[in-house]
N, C-alpha and C positions, 0 to 999 in steps of 0.2 A: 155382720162386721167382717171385715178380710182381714186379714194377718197383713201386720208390715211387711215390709219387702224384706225378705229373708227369714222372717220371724214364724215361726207357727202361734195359732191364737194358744193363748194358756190355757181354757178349762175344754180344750177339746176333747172329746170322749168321756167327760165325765158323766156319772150316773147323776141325774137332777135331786133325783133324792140326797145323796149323795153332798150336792151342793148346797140344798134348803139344809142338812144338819150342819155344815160347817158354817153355813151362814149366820143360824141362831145360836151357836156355842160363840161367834166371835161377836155377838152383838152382847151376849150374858156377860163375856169377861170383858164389854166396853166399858167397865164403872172400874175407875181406881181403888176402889174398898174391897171387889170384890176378884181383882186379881191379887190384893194382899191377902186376901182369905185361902186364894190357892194356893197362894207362895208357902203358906202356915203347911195347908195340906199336905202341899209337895214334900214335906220335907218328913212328915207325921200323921196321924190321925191324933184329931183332937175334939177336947168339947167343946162349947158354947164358950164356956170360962176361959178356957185356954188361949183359944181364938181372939176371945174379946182381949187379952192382958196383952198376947203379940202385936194384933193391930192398932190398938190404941182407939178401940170403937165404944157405943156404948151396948149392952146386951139385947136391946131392943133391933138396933140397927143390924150387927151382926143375924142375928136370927133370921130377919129378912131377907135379909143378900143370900145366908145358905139354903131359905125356901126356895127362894129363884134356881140359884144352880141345882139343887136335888131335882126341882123338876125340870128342869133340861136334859136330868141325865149324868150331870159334871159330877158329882155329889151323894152320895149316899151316907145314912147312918144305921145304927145300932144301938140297942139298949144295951147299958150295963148296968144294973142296979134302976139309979135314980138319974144317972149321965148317961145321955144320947152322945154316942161318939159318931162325928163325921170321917168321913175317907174321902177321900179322891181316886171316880171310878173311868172318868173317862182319859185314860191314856194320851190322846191328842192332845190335852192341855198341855201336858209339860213339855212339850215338844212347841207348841204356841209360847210360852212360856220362856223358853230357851232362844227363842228368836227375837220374843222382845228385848231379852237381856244382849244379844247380840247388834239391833238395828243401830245404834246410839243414836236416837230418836232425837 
């Protein structure tokens, strides 16, 4: 592909690896449920419970969407007791995040 006339191409010099991880983080937070679940994250670490009352999901659903992002990466948890607490581990999200809220889509 050439760069428009004036333009340099955008992902020039990037690392491929590089572009396959930005590729599958941005296809995990293509579902509407599961960019509410970060939004929860972003803001806190929370459980299962917590998550599900913020988003308005059911505890099944939720569950699912946080296996996904954990194993991408996005996501991590923690035992406490008898509650698995998630976090939000991968940084770039909220920076994705802050752009969505920015595009007025």
């Amino acid at each position: 592909m050439t760069p428009t006339k004036g333009r340099p191409r955008l992902l020039r010099g990037i690392d491929p690896a590089l572009l396959t991880r930005a590729a599958d983080t941005i296809r995990v937070l293509g579902h509407p449920d599961r960019i509410k679940i970060v939004e929860v994250l972003e803001e806190r670490d929370a459980t299962v419970s917590e998550i599900q009352d913020e988003v308005e999901l059911s505890q099944p659903i939720v569950s699912q969407h946080l296996a996904r992002l954990r194993a991408h990466g996005i996501v991590d948890s923690t035992r406490d007791g008898q509650h698995v607490i998630y976090s939000l581990v991968e940084p770039k999200v909220e920076h994705i995040l802050r752009c969505i809220r920015q595009c007025d889509l």
